[in-house]
C-alpha positions as a printed NumPy array, in Angstrom:
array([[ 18.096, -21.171,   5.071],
       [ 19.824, -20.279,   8.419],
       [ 18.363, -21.47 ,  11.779],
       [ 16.971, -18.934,  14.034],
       [ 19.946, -19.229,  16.364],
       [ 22.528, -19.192,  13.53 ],
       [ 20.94 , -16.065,  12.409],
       [ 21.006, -14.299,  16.125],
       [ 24.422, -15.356,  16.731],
       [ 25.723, -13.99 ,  12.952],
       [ 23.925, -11.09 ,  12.719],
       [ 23.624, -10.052,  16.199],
       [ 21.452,  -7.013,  17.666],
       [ 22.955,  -4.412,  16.184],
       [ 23.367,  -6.39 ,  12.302],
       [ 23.48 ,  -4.094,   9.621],
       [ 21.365,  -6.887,   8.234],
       [ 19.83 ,  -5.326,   4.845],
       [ 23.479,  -4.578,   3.743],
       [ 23.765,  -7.974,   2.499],
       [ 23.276,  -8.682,  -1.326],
       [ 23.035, -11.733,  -3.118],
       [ 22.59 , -11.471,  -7.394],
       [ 19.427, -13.402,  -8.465],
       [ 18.082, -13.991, -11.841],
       [ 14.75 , -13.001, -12.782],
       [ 12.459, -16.08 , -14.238],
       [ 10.624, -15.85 , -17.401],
       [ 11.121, -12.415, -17.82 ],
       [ 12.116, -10.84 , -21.292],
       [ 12.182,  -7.03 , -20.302],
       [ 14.945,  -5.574, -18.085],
       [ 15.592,  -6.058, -15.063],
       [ 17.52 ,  -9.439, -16.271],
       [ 19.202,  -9.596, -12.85 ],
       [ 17.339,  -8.837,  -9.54 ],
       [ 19.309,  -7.991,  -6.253],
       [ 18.568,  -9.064,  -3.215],
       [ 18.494,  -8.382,   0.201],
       [ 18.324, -10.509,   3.26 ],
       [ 14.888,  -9.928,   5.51 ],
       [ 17.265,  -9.363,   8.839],
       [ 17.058, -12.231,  10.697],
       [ 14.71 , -14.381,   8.805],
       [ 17.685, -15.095,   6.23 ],
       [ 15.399, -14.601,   3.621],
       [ 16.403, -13.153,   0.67 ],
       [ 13.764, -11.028,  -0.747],
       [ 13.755,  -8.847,  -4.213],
       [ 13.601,  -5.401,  -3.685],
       [ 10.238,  -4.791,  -4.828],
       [  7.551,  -7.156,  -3.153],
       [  3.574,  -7.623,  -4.158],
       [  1.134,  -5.562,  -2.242],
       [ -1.932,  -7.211,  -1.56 ],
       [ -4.196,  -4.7  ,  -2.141],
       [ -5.036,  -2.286,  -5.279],
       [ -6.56 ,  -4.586,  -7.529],
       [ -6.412,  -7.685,  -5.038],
       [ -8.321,  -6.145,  -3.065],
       [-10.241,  -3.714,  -5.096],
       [-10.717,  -5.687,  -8.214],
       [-11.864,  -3.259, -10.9  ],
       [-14.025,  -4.689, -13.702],
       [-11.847,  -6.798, -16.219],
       [ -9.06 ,  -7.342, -13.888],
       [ -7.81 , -11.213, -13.097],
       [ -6.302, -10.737,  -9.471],
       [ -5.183, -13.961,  -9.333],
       [ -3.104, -13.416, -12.972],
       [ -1.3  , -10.794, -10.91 ],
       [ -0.156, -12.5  ,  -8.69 ],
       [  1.146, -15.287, -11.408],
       [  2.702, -12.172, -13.252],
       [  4.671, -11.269,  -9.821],
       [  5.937, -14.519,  -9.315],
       [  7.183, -14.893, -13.07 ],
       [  8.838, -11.778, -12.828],
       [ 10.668, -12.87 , -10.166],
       [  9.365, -10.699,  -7.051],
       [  9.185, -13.224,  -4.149],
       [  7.706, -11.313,  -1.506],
       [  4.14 , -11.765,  -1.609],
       [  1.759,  -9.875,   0.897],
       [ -1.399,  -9.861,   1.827],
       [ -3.837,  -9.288,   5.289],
       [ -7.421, -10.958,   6.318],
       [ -9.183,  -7.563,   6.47 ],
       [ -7.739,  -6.95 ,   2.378],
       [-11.457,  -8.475,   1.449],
       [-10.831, -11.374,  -1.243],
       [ -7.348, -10.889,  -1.651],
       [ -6.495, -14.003,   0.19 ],
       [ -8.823, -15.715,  -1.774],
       [ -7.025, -14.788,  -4.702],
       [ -3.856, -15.884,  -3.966],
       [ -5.48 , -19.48 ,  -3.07 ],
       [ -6.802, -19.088,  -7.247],
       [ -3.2  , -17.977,  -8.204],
       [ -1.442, -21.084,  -5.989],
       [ -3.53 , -23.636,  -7.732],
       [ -2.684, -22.186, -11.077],
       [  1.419, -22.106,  -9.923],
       [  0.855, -25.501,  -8.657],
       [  1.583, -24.324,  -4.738],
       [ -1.142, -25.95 ,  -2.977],
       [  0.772, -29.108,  -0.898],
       [ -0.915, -32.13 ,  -1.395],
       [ -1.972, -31.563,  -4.873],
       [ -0.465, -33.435,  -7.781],
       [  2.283, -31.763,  -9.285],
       [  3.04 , -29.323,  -6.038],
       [  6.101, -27.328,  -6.8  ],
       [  7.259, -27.183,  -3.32 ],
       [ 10.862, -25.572,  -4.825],
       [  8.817, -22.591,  -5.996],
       [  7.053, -22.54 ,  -2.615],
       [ 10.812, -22.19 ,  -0.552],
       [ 11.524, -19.526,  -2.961],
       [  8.485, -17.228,  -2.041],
       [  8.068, -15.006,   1.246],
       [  4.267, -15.466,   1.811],
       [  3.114, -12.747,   4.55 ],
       [ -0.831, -12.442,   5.69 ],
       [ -1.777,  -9.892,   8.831],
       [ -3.99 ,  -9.765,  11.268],
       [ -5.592,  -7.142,  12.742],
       [ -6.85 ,  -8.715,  16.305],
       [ -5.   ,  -7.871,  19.276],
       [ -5.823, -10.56 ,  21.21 ],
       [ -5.86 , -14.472,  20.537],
       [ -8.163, -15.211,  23.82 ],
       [-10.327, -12.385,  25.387],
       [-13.367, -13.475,  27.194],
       [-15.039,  -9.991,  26.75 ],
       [-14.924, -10.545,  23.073],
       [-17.645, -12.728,  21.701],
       [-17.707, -12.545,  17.932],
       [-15.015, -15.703,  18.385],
       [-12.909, -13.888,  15.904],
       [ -8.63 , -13.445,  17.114],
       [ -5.721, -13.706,  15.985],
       [ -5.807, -17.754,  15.99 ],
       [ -8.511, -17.498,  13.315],
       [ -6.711, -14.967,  11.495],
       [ -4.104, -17.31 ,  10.996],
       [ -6.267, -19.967,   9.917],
       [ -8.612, -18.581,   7.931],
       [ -5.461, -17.078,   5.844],
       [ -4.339, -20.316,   5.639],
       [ -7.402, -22.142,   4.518],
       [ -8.056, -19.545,   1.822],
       [ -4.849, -19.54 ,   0.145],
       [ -4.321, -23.063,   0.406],
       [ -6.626, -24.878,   1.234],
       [-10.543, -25.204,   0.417],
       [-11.589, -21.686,   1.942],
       [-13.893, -23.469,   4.551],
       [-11.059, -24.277,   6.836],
       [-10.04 , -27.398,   5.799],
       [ -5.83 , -26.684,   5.912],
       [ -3.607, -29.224,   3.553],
       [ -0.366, -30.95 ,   5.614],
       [  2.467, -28.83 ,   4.199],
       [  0.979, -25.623,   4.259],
       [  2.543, -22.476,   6.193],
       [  2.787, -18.763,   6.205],
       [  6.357, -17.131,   5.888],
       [  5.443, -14.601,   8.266],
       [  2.054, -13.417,  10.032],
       [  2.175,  -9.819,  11.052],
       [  0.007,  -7.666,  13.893],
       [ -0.931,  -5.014,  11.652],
       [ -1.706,  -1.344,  11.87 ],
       [ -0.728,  -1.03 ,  15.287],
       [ -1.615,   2.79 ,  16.268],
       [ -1.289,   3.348,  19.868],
       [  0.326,   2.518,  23.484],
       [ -3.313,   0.639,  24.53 ],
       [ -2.815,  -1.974,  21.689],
       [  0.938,  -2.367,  22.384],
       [  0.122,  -3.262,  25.396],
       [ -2.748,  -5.661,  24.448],
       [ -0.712,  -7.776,  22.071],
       [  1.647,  -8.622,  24.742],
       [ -0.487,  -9.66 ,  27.389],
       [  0.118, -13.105,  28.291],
       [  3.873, -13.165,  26.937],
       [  5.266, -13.222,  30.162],
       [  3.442, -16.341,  31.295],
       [  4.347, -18.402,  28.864],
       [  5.307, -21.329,  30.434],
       [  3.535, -20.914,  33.296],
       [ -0.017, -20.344,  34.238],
       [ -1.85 , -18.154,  31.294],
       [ -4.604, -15.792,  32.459],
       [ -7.689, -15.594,  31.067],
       [ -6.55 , -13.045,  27.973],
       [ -4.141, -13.844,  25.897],
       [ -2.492, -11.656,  23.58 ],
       [ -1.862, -12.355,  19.797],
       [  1.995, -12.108,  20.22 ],
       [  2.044, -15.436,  22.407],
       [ -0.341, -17.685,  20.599],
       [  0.945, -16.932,  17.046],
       [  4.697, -17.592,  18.941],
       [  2.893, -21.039,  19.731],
       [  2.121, -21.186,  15.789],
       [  5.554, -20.439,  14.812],
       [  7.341, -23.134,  17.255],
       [  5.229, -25.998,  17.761],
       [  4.618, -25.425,  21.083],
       [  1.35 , -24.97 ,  23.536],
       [  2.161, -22.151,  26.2  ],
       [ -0.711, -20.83 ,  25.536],
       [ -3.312, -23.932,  25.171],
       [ -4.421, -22.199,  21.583],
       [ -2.374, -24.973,  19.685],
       [ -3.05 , -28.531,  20.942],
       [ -1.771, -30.01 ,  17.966],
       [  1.631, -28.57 ,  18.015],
       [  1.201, -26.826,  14.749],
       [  4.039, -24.905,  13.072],
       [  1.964, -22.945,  10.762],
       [  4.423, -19.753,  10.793],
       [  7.749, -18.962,  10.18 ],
       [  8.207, -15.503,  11.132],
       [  5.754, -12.632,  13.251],
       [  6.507,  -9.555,  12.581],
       [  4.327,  -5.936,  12.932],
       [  3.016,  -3.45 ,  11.404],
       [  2.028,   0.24 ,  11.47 ],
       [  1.352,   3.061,   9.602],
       [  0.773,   6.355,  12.307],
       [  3.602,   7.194,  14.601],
       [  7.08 ,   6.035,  14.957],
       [  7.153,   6.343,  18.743],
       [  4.551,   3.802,  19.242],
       [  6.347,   1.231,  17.427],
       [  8.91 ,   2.315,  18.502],
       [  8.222,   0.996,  22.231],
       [  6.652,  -2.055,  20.508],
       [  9.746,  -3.368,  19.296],
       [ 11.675,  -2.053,  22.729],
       [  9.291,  -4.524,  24.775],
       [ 10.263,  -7.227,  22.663],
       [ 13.506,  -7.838,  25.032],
       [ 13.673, -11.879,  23.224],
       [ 14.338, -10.345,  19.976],
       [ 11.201, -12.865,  18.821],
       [  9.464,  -9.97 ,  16.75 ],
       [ 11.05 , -10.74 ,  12.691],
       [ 10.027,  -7.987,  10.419],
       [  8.791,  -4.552,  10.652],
       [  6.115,  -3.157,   7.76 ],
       [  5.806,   0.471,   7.964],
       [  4.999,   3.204,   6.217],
       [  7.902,   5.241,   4.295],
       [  7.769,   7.069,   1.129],
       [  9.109,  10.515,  -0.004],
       [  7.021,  12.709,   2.448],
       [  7.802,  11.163,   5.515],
       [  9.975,  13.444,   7.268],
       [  7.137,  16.062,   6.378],
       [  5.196,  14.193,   9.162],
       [  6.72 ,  12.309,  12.607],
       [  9.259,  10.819,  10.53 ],
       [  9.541,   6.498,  10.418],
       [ 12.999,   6.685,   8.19 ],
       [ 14.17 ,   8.727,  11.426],
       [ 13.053,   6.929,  14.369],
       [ 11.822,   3.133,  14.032],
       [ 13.63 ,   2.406,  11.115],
       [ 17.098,   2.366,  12.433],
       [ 15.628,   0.876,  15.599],
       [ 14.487,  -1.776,  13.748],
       [ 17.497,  -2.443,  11.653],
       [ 19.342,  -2.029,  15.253],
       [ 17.712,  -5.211,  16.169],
       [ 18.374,  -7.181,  13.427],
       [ 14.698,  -7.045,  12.406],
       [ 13.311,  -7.329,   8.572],
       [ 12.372,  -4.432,   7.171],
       [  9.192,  -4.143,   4.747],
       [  8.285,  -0.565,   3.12 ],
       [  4.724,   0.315,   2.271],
       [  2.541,   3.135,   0.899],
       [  5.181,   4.469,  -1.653],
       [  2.311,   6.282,  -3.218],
       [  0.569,   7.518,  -0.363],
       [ -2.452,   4.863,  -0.949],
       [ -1.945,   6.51 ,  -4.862],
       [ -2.608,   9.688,  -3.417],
       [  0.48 ,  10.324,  -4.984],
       [ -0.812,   8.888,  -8.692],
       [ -3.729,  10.13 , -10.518],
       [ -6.851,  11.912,  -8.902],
       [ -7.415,  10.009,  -5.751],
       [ -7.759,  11.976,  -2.274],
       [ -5.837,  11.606,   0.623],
       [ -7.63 ,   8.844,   2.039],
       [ -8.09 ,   4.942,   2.356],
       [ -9.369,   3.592,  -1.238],
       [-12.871,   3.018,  -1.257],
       [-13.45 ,   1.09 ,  -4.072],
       [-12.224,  -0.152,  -7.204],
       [-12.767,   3.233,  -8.969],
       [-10.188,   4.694,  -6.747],
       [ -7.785,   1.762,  -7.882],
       [ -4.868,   3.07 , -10.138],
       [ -4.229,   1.304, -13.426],
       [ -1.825,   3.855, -14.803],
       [  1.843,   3.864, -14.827],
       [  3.107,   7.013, -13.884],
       [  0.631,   9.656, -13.575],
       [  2.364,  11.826, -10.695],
       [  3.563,  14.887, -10.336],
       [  6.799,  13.242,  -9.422],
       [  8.834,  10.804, -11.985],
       [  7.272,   7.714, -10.031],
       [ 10.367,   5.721, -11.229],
       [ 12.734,   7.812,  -8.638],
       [  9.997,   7.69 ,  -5.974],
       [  9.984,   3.974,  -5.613],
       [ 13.725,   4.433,  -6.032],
       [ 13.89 ,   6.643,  -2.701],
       [ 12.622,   4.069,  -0.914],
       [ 14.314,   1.086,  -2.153],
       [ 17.129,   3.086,  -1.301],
       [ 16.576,   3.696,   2.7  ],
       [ 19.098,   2.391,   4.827],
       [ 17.642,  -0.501,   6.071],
       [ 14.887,  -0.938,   3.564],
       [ 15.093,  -4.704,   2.748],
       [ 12.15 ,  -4.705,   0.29 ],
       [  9.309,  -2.426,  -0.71 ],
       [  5.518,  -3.666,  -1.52 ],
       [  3.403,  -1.325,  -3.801],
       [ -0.148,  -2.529,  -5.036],
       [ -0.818,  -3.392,  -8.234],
       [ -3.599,  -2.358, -10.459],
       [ -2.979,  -3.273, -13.655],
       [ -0.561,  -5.75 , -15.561],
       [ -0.753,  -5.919, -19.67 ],
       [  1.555,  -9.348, -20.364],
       [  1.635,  -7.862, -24.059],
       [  3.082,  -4.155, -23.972],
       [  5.917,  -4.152, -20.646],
       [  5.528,  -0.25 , -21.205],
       [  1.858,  -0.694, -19.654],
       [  2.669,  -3.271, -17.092],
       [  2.675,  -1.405, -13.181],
       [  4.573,  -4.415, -12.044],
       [  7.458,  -3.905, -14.832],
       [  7.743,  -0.587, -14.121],
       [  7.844,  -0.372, -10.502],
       [ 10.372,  -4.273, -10.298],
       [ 13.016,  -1.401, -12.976],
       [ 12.77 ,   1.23 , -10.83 ],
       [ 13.469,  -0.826,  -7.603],
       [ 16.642,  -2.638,  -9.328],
       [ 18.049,   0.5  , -10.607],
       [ 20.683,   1.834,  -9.084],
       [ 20.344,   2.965,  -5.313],
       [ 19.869,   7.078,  -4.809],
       [ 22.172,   8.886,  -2.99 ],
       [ 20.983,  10.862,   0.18 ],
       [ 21.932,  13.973,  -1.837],
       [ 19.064,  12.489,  -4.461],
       [ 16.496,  11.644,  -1.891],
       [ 17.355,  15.171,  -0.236],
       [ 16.721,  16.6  ,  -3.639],
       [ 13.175,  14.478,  -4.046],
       [ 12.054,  15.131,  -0.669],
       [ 12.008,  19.225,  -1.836],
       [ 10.377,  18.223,  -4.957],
       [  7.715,  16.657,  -3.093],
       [  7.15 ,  19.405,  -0.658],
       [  6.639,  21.86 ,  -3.136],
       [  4.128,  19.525,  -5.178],
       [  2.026,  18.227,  -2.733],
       [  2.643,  19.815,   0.337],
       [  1.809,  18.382,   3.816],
       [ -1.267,  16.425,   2.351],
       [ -0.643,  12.862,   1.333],
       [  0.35 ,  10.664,   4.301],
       [ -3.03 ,  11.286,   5.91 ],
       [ -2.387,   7.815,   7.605],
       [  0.834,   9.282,   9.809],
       [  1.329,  11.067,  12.422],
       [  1.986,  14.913,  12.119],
       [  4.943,  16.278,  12.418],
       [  6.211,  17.631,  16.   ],
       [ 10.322,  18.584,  15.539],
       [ 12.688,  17.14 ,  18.082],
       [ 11.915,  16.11 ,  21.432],
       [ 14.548,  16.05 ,  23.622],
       [ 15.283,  13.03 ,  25.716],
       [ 12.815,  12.307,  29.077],
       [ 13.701,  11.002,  32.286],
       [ 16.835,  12.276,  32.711],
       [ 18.339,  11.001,  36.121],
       [ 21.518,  11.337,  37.771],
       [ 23.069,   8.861,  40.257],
       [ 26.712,   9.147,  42.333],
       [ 28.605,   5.954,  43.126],
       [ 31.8  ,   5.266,  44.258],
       [ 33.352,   8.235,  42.058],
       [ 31.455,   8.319,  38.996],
       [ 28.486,   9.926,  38.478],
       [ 25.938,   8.034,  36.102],
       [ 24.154,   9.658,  33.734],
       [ 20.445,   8.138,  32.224],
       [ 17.824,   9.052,  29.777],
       [ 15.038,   7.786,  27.547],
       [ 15.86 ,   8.506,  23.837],
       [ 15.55 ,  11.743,  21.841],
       [ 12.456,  11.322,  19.028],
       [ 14.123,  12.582,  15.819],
       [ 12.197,  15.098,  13.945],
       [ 13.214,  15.923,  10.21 ],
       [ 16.992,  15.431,  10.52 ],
       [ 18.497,  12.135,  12.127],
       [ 20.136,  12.847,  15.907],
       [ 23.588,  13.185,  15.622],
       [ 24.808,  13.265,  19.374],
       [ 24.   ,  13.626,  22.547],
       [ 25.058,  16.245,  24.842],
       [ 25.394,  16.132,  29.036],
       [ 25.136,  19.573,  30.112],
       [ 25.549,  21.081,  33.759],
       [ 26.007,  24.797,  34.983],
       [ 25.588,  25.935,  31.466],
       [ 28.805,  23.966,  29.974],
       [ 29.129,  20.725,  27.943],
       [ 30.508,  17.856,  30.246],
       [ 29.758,  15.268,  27.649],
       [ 29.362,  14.761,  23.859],
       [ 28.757,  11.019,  22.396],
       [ 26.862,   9.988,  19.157],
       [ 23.132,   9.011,  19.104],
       [ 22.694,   5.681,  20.482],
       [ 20.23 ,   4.034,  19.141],
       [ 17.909,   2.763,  22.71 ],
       [ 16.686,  -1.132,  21.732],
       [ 15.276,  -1.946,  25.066],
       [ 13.132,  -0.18 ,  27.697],
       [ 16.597,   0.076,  29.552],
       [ 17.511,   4.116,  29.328],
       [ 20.562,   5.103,  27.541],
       [ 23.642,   6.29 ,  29.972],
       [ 26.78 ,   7.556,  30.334],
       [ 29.45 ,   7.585,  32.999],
       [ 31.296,  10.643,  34.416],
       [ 33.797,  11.029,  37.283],
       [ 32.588,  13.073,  40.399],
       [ 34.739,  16.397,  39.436],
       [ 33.271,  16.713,  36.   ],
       [ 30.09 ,  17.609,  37.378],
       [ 29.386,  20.111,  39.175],
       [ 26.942,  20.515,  41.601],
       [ 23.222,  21.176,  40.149],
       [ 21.115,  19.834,  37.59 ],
       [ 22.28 ,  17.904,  35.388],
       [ 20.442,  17.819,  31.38 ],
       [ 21.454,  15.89 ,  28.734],
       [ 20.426,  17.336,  24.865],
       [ 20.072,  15.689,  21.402],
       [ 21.52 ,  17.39 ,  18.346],
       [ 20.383,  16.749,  15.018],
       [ 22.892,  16.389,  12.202],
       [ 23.71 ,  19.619,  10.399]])
């Protein structure tokens, strides 16, 4: 694997990162797929199959007769090798610590395949925003997140942690809003320096990932992580300015939410995604069945319990085969993770994780086939299954438009268009009701407005506006 300045250097900001395919055989496995592409996980080098294990469904939700932890020993034999998983996902943590003993991934113990380990992409999630707040006394943060992940899938559950043992990548989930965005990055800036009193989770879990102590949270210099990434679910704007703040280019992988009705809502696929992919940044998929409100006879909402837990395969309205296929297919999409309910080792035709790893290494749709499934899905379900996203609003044209004159030019600046339905195809500097201007959408990667340049006699006096257009 790459070092983390080889990677910067080689792929750059702007790396079209998930481009990149390397052929991998599949382990163990006598049904098709025999040969699984791969992508690499932007920056981390990683290369990661294109369909990953969610940690919830049956991991979560275990319905009666189900071995969790038999899953997850499915997955890996398979051949998926992106494994995920989250501290609030009730025992599924604890599961994976069953399934690692039974793979022989627990370092320390006799027999530890540590080969097997380097060839996995272990991700956990926390959802605390802070990793030292004063005003918070149930002594719960991101810190113990970390560990208590740690301790249950490796170690004895009651924090003892073996030497050896480390998370690919820990994750602020579910981030939702601008109060939280700021909240993870308090502290960030004083690394190095005096820390305050409150520390965000961004800074300690940096601590975790490079053996250092900025923030006094890791006195032992432990590199427990790999990777931090985020996460989130509701609106693309919001993460949007997330991963804008992150001027170091420290933040690894992006999970979000994309499946075939998001561009019936604020569209991700529109707005973050090609942000993220702009940075260089990991992408992770999630809720390809709208939390199986796409599957079966579950409602629009979180799962509940284990009776909401789909052990079908198939059962939508929609061939589920080309659904996961839309998303696989995303540009920029490096991997997908769907929950599993149900695996049967004896009949493939009945095995969720067969059917969903053959659908994700089948051949990539074209956007005229995910324009065409998009339609499908509008006129099947409507505007009602990605109750976790934000609604849709259209295009909003770009804010803060300013306008400064020096030395014979005339600088234009803006913040960034958000993209409704249909991507932004250019922008447009307009004055006394003519086009001075026309350049394609730039994609904005820092908090730094967009500009353009103009000379003094292309613009006339008056306001000056600058308009997105959306592709045709």
């Amino acid at each position: 694997m790459a070092n983390r300045r080889q990677l910067l250097t080689t792929l750059g900001a702007g790396a079209a990162a998930a481009a990149l395919f390397e052929p991998a055989r599949a382990a163990k496995i006598s049904e098709k797929p025999k040969i699984i592409p791969k992508k690499v996980l932007g920056r981390t080098g990683f290369m990661v199959t294109p369909l990953g294990l969610g940690g919830q469904a049956s991991l979560q939700w275990t319905p009666e007769g189900v071995d969790p932890a038999d899953i997850i020993c499915r997955a890996v034999e398979l051949g998926v090798n992106y494994l995920d998983t989250a501290n609030v996902y009730g025992a599924s943590q604890v599961h994976y610590g069953e399934a690692f003993r039974r793979m022989n991934l627990v370092p320390g113990k006799p027999g530890y395949k540590a080969d097997l380990r380097e060839s996995l992409y272990f991700a956990s999630k926390t959802t605390r925003r802070f990793a030292k707040d004063p005003a918070d006394t149930s002594g719960q943060n991101a810190v113990t997140d970390l560990k208590r992940t740690l301790t249950q899938a490796f170690g004895d559950g009651q924090g003892f942690i073996p030497e050896g043992a480390y998370l690919d990548c820990i994750q602020i989930h579910a981030i939702g809003n601008l109060e939280q965005v700021e909240q993870i990055y308090v502290g960030m800036a004083d690394r190095g320096g005096k820390m305050g009193d409150r520390i965000g989770a961004f800074a300690a879990l940096l601590d975790y990932r490079d053996g250092t102590n900025y923030t006094g949270l890791n006195p032992e210099h432990k590199r427990w992580v790999r990777h931090v990434g985020v996460t989130g679910h509701l609106d693309s704007t919001v993460l949007s300015r997330l991963i804008r703040m992150d001027e170091g280019n420290e933040l690894d992988t992006l999970l979000v939410a994309l499946n075939v009705a998001d561009k019936q809502y604020l569209p991700h696929q529109n707005n973050v995604l090609p942000l993220a992919l702009a940075k260089g940044m990991g992408v992770i998929a999630m809720k390809v069945f709208a939390d199986g409100a796409f599957v079966g006879s579950k409602e629009p909402h979180w799962t509940r319990g284990p009776q909401e837990v789909n052990q079908k395969v198939g059962g939508s309205k929609l061939n589920t085969h080309d659904m996961v296929r839309y998303t696989v297919s995303l540009p920029g999409v490096c991997t997908t993770i769907i929950g599993t309910g149900h695996i049967n080792r004896k009949n493939p035709a009945d095995d969720q994780l067969v059917a969903n790893l053959a659908a994700a290494c089948d051949a990539p749709m074209t956007k005229a086939e995910r324009l065409a499934l998009e339609k499908q899905a509008e006129a099947a379900y409507g505007a009602t299954t990605n109750y976790f996203q934000q609604k849709a609003q259209g295009l909003v044209q770009p804010a803060d438009v300013k306008v400064v004159k020096d030395a014979g030019r005339v600088k234009v600046t803006w913040q960034a268009a958000v993209a409704g339905a249909k991507p932004l195809a250019v922008y447009q500097i307009k004055a006394g009701g003519k086009t001075l201007l026309t350049i394609p959408a730039r994609t904005q990667t820092t908090l730094a407005p967009l500009c353009a340049y103009l000379t003094n006699e292309q613009v006339p006096s008056g306001p000056v506006d600058v308009v997105a257009v959306e592709e045709a």
